[in-house]
C-alpha positions in Angstrom: -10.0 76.1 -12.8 -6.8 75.7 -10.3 -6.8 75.1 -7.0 -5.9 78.7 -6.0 -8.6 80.5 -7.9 -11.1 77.5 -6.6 -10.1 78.5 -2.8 -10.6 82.3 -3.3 -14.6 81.0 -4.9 -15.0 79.4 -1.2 -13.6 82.0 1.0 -16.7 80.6 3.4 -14.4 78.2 4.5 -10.7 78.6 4.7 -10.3 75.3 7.7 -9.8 72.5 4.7 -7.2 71.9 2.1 -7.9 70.6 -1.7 -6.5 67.8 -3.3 -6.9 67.1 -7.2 -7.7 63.9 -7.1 -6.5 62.0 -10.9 -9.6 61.0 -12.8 -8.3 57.3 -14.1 -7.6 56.3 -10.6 -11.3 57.2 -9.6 -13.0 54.6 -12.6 -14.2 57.7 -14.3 -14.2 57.5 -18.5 -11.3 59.0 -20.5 -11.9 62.7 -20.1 -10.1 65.5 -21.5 -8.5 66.8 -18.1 -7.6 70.0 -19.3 -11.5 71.2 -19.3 -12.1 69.0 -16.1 -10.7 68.6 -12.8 -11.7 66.9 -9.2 -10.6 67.6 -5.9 -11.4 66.0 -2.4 -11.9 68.5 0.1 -10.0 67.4 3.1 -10.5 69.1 6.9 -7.2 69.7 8.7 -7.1 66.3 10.1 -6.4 64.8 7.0 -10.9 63.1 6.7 -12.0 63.6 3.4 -15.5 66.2 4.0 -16.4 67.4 0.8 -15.9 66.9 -3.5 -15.4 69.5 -5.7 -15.9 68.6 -9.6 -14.9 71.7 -11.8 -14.2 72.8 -15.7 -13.5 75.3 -17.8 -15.3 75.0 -21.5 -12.7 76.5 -24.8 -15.2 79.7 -24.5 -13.6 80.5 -21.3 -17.4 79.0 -19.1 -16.3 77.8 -16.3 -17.7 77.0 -12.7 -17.7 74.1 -10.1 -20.2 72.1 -8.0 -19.2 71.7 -4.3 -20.2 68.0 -3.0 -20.6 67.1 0.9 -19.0 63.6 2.0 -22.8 61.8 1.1 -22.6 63.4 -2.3 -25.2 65.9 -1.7 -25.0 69.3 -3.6 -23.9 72.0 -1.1 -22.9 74.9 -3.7 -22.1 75.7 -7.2 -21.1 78.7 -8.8 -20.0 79.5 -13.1 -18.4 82.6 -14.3 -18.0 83.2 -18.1 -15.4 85.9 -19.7 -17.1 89.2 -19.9 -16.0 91.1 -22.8 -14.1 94.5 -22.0 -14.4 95.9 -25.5 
């Protein structure tokens, strides 16, 4: 999930500005970073508020979990492909 399409999910809050932040330099294990992706969730003075882990599965699940600055879940969402057969 890009930053873009992650914005639009959290229209609740347009004051704040995402920032991918790379996996290896957080101690995290050797993920495939094509399914998975963080961002910090900085305010417009530059103070990190908020995480925002995300992925995207090969059958086109995806979603993200939206993490205050204590790590506290604040909101999640996951959206699968619907078929349009």
């Amino acid at each position: 999930m890009n930053s873009d399409l992650l914005a639009l999910a959290l229209l609740n809050d347009m004051n704040f500005t995402l920032q991918e932040v790379n996996n290896e330099d957080a101690g995290e294990a050797p993920i495939d970073l094509t399914k998975t992706t963080s961002f910090e969730i900085l305010s417009e003075q530059g103070e990190v508020i908020g995480f925002i882990k995300t992925w995207h599965d090969e059958d086109d699940y995806a979603g993200f979990v939206h993490f205050d600055s204590e790590g506290n879940i604040v909101d999640w969402k996951a959206f699968s492909k619907s078929s349009s057969h």
